[in-house]
C-alpha beads as a LAMMPS data file, in Angstrom:
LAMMPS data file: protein, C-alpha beads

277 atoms
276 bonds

1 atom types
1 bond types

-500.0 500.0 xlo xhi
-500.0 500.0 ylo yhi
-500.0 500.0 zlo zhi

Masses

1 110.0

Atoms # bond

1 1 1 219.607 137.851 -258.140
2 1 1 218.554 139.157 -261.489
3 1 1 214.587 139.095 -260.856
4 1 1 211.996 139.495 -258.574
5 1 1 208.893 137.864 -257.279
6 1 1 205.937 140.017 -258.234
7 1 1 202.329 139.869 -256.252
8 1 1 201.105 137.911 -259.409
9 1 1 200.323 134.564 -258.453
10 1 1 199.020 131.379 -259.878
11 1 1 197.779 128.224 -257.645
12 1 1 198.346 125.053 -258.410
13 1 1 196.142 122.892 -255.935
14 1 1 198.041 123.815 -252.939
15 1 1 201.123 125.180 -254.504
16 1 1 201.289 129.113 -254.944
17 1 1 203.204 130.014 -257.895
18 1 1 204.690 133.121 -258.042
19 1 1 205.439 135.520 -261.530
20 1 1 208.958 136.736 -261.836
21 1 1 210.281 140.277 -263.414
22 1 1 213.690 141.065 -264.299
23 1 1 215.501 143.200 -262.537
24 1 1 218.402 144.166 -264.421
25 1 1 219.260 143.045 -268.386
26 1 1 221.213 140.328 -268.733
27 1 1 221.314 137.539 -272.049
28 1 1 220.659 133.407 -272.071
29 1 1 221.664 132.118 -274.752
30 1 1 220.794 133.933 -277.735
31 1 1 217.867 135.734 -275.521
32 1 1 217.884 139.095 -274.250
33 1 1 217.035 139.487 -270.781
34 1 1 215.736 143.237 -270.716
35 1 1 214.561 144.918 -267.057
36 1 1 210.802 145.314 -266.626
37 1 1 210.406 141.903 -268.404
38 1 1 207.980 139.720 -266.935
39 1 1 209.291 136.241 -266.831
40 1 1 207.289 132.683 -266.196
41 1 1 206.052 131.248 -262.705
42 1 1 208.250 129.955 -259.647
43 1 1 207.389 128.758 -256.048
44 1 1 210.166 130.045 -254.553
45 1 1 213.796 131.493 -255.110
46 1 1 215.523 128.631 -255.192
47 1 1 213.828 127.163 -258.018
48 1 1 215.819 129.721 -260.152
49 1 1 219.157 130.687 -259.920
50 1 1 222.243 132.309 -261.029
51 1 1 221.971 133.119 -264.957
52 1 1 219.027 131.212 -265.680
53 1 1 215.128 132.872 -266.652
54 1 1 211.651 131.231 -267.023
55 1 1 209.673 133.021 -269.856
56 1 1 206.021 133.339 -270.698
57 1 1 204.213 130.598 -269.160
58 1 1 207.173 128.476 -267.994
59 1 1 206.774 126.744 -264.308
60 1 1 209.283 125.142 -262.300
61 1 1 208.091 124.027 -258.489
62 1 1 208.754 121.972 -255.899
63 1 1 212.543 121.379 -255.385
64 1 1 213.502 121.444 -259.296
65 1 1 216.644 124.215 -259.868
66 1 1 216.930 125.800 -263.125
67 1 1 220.592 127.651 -263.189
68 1 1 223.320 128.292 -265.295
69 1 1 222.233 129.855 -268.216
70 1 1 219.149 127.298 -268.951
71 1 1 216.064 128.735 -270.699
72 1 1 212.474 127.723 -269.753
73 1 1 209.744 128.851 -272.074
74 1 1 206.745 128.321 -274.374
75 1 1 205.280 126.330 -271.221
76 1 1 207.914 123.936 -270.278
77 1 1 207.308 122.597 -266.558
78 1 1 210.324 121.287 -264.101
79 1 1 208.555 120.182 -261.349
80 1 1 210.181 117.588 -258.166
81 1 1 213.199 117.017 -258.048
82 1 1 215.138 117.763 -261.442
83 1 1 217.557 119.902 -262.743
84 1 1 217.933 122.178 -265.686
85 1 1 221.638 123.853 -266.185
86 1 1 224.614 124.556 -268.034
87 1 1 222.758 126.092 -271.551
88 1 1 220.131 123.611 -272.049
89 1 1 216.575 124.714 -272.992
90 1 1 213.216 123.071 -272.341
91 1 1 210.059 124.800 -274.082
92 1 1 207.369 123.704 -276.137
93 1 1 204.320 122.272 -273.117
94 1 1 207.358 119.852 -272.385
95 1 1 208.078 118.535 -269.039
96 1 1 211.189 117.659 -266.896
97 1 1 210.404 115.849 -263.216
98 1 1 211.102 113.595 -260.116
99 1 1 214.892 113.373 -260.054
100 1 1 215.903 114.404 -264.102
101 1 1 218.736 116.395 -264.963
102 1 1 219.237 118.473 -268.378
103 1 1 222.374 119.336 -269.129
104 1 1 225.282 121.460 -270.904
105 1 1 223.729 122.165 -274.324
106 1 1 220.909 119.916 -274.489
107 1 1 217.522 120.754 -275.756
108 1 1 213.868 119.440 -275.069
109 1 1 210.802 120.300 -276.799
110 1 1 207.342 119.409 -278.363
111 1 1 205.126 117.723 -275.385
112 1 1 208.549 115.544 -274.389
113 1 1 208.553 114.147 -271.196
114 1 1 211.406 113.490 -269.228
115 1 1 211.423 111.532 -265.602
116 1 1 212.517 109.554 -263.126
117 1 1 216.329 109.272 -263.377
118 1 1 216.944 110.206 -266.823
119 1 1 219.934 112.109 -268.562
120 1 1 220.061 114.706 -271.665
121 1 1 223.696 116.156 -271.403
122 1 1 226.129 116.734 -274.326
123 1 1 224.312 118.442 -277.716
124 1 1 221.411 116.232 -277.367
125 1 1 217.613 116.650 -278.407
126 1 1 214.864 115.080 -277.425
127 1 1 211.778 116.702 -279.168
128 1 1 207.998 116.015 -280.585
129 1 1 206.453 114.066 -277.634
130 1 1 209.082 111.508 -277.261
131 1 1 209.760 110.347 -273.657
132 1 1 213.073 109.202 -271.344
133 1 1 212.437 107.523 -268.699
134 1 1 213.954 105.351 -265.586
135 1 1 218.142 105.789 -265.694
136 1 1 217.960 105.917 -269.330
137 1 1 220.603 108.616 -270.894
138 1 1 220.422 110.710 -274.143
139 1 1 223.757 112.416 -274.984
140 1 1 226.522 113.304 -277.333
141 1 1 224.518 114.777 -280.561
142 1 1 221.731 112.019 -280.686
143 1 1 218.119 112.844 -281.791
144 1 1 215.112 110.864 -279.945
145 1 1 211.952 112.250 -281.582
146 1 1 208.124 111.299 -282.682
147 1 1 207.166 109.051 -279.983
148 1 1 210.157 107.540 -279.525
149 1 1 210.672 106.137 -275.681
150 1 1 214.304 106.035 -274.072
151 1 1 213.826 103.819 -271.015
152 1 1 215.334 102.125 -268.213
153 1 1 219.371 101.689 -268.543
154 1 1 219.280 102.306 -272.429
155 1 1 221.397 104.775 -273.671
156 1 1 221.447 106.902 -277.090
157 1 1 224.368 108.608 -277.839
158 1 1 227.251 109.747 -280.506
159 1 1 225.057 111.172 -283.455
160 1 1 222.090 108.213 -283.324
161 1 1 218.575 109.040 -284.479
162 1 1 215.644 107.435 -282.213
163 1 1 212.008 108.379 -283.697
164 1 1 208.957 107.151 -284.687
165 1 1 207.477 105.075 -281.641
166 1 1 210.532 103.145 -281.432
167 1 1 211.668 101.623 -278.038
168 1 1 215.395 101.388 -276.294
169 1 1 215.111 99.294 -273.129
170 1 1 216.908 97.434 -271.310
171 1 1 220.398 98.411 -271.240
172 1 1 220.403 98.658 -274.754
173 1 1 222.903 100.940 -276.943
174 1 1 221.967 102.910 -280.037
175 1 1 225.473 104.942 -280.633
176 1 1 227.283 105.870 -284.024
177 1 1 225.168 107.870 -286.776
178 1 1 222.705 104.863 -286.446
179 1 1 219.107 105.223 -287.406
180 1 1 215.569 103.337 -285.366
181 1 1 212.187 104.124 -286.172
182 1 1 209.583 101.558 -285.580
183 1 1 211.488 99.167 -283.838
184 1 1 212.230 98.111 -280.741
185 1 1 215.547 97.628 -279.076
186 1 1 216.159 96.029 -275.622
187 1 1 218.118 93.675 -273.208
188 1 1 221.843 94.115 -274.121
189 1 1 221.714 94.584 -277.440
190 1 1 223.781 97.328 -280.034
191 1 1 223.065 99.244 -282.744
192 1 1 225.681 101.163 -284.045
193 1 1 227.934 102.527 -287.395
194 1 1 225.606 103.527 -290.033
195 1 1 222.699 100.787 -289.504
196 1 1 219.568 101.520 -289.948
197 1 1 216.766 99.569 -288.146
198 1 1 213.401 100.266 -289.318
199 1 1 209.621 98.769 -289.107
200 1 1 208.585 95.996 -286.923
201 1 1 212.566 94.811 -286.161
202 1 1 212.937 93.521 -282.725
203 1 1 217.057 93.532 -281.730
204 1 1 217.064 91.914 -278.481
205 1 1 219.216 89.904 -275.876
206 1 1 222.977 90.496 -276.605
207 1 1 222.834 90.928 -280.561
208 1 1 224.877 93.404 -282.474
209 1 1 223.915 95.259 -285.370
210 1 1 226.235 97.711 -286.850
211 1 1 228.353 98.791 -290.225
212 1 1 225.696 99.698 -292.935
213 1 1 223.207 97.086 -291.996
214 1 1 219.764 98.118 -292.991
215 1 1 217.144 95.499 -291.488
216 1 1 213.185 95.786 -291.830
217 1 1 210.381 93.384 -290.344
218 1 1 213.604 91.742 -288.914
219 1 1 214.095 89.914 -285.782
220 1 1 217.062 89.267 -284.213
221 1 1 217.890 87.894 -280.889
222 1 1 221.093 85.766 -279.300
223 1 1 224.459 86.908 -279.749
224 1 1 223.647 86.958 -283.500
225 1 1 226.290 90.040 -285.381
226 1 1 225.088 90.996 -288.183
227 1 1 227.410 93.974 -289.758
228 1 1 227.039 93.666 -293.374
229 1 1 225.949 96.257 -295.852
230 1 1 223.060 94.354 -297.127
231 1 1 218.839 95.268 -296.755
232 1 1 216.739 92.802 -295.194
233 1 1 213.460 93.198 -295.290
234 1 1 211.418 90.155 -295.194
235 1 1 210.003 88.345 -291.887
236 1 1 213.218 86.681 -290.593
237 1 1 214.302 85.585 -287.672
238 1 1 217.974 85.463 -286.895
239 1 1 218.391 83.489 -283.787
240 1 1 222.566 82.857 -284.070
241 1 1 225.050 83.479 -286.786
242 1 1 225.039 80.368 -288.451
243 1 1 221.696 80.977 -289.576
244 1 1 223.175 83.112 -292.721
245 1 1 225.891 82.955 -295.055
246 1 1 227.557 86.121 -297.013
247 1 1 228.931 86.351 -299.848
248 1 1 231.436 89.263 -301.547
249 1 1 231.947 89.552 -305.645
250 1 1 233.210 92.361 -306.894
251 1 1 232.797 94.639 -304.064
252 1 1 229.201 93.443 -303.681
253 1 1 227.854 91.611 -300.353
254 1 1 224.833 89.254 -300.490
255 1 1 222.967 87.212 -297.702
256 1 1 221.996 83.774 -297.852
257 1 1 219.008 82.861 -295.202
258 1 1 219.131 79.827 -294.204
259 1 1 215.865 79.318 -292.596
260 1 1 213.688 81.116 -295.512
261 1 1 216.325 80.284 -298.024
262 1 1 215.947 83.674 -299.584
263 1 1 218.931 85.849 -300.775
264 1 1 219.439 89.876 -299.840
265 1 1 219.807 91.265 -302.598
266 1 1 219.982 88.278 -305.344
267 1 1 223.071 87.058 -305.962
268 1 1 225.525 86.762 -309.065
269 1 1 224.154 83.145 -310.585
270 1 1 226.939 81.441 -310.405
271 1 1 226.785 81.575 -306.080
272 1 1 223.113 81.270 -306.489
273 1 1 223.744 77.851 -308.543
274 1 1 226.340 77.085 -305.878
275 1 1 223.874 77.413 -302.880
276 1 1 221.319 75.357 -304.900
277 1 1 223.614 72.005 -304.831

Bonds

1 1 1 2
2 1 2 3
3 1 3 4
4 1 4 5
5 1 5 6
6 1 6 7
7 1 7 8
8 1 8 9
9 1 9 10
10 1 10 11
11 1 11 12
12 1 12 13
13 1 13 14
14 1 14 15
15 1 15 16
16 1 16 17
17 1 17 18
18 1 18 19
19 1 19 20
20 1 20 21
21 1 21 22
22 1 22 23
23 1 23 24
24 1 24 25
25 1 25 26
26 1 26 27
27 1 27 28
28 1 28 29
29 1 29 30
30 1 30 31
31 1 31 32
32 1 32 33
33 1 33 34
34 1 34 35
35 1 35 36
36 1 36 37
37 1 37 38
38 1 38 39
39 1 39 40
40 1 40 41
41 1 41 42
42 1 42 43
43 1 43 44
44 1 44 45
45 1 45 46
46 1 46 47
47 1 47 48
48 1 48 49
49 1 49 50
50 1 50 51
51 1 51 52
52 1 52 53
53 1 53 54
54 1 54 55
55 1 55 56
56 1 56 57
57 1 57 58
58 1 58 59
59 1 59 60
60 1 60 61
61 1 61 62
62 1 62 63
63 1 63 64
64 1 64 65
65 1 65 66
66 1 66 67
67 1 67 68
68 1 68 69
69 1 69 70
70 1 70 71
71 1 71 72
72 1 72 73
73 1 73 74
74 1 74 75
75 1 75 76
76 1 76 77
77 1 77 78
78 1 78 79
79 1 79 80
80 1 80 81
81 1 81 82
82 1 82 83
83 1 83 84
84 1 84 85
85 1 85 86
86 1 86 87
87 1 87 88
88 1 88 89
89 1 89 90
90 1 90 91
91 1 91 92
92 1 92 93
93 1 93 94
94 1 94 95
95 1 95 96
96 1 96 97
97 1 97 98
98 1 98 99
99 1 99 100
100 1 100 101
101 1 101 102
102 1 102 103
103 1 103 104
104 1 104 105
105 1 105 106
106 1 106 107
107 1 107 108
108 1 108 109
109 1 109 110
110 1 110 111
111 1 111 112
112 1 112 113
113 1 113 114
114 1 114 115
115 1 115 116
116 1 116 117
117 1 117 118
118 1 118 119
119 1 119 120
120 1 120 121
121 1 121 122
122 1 122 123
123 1 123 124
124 1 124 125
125 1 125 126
126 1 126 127
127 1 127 128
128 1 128 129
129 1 129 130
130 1 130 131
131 1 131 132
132 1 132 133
133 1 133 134
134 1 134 135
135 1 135 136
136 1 136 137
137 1 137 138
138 1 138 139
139 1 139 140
140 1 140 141
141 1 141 142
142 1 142 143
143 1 143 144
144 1 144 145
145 1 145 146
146 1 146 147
147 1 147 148
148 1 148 149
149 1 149 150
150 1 150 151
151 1 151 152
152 1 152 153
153 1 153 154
154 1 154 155
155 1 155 156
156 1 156 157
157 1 157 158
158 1 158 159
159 1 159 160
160 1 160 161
161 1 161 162
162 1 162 163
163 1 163 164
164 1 164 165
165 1 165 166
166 1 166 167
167 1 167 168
168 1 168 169
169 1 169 170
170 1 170 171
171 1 171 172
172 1 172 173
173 1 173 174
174 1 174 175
175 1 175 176
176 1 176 177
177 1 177 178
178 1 178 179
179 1 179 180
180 1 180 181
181 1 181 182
182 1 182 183
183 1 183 184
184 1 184 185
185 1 185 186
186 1 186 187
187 1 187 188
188 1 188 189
189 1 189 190
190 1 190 191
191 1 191 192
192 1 192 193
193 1 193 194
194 1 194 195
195 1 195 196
196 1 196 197
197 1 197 198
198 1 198 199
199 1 199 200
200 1 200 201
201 1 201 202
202 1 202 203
203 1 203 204
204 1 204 205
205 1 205 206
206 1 206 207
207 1 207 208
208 1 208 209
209 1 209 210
210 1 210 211
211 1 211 212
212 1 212 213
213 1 213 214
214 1 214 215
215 1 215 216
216 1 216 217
217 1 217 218
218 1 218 219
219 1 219 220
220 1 220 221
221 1 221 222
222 1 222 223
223 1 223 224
224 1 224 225
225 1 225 226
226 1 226 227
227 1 227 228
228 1 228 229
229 1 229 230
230 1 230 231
231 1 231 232
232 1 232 233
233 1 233 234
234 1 234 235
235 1 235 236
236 1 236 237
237 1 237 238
238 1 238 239
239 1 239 240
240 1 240 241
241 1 241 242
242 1 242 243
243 1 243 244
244 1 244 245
245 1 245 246
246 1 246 247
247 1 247 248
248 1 248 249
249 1 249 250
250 1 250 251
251 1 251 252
252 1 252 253
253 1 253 254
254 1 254 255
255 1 255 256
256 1 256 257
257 1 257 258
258 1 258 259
259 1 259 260
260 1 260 261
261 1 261 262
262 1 262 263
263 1 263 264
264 1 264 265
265 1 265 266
266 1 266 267
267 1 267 268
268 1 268 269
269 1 269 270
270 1 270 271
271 1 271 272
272 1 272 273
273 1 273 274
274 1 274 275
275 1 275 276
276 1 276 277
C-alpha cells in the first residue's frame, strides 16, 4: 500500500473519514505521486487500492473501490457501491454512487452525477453537470455534457455528442459522430452517422435518424427513417415514411412534406410545378 491513514479526520453524520498521505512516490496518470503528500479522505482501506490516489478534497466511502490507476480530485465523491478503475478520473464536485462503475480511460467532471447502474468505459466524458442514470451506458469517445441526462437502457457511444438538456431514454441509441442538444430521444429509437438533432425534436418509438440529417422543432415517432441530407426545421410531425417524398437533381436532395406541404430546402421549379399538379 502506497499511503497511509493519518489521525486527520472528517465526519460525515456517522461516517468517520479518514485523510490519507503517501507513503512512497509513485505517478497516476500524468500526476506525480510524491511521499509526504497529503491525499483526499477515505473510510477505510479498501476504498482505495492498488495504484489509485484521492487528492485534495476527494471522498470515497462506504463500499465504493477506487483502483487501478484512477484519479479522484478537485472534490469528486464515490460513495455506495461504485467503482472507479483502469485510468479514469472523476474531479470537479462530481459524484459517482450506488452501484456505478467508471472505467478504462473515461473521464467525469463539472457537478456530473453518475448513479444507479450506469456505465462510462472506453474514452468517454461526461462533464458540466450532466447526469447518467439507471443501466444507461456512455462509451467509446462520446461526449454527454451541459445538462444533458443519459438514462435508463439508453446508450451513447462511438464519437456522439449529448449536451444541452437533452434526454436519451428508453433504450434509445445515439452512436456515430451524431450530434443532440435540446432534444429528447427515447423508446427504441436511433440516431446515428452525422445527424444532427437539435431544439425541441422528439425521436421516439422505433424511428431512425441517421446519414446527414439535420432536424429542428421536429417530431418523429413510428418506424419513420429519415436519412437524408436535408434541414428541417419547421413544426412537423413525421408519424411514418409515407408522410414525405425526396427528391435528387444534380446531386441535390429536397423534402416534400406531405402534411404541411412545405419543401426542405425549395426545390428546382420544375419538381416544385410537378408536386403542384
Amino acid at each position: 500500500m502506497r499511503y497511509k491513514i493519518t489521525d486527520e479526520t472528517l465526519k460525515m453524520g456517522d461516517l468517520t473519514l479518514h485523510r490519507i498521505e503517501a507513503t512512497e512516490g509513485f505517478s497516476v496518470g500524468d500526476h506525480f505521486v510524491i511521499p509526504g503528500d497529503k491525499g483526499g479522505w477515505i473510510e477505510k482501506e479498501s476504498n482505495l487500492q492498488e495504484n489509485a490516489w484521492v487528492d485534495g478534497d476527494g471522498m470515497v466511502y462506504g463500499n465504493a473501490v477506487v483502483t487501478g490507476n484512477a484519479r479522484i480530485f478537485e472534490n469528486g465523491t464515490i460513495r455506495d457501491n461504485a467503482k472507479v478503475y483502469g485510468n479514469a478520473i472523476v474531479r470537479g464536485c462530481s459524484k459517482v454512487m450506488d452501484n456505478a462503475c467508471i472505467c478504462q480511460n473515461a473521464q467525469v467532471s463539472g457537478y456530473t452525477i453518475i448513479r444507479n447502474d450506469a456505465i462510462i468505459s472506453g474514452n468517454a466524458k461526461v462533464i458540466n453537470c450532466a447526469e447518467v442514470s439507471n443501466s444507461a451506458r456512455v462509451c467509446g469517445h462520446a461526449l454527454v455534457s451541459s445538462n444533458a441526462k443519459v438514462s435508463d437502457n439508453a446508450i451513447v457511444c462511438s464519437n456522439a455528442m449529448v449536451r444541452g438538456h437533452a434526454k436519451i431514454r428508453g433504450y434509445a441509441e445515439v452512436s456515430g459522430d451524431a450530434l443532440v442538444s435540446y432534444a429528447i430521444i427515447s423508446d427504441h429509437a436511433i440516431v446515428t452517422d452525422s445527424a444532427k438533432i437539435g431544439q425541441n425534436c422528439t425521436i421516439m418509438d422505433y424511428a431512425f435518424i441517421g446519414g446527414s440529417a439535420r432536424l429542428e422543432e421536429v417530431t418523429v415517432k413510428g418506424f419513420v427513417k429519415f436519412d437524408l441530407p436535408v434541414t428541417i426545421n419547421r413544426h412537423v410531425t413525421l408519424f411514418d415514411s409515407n408522410d414525405f417524398v425526396s427528391f435528387t437533381s444534380h446531386g441535390e436532395t429536397c423534402v416534400y412534406i406531405k402534411s404541411t406541404k412545405e419543401w426542405f430546402p425549395a426545390p428546382p421549379s420544375i419538381i416544385k410545378n410537378l408536386t403542384a399538379l
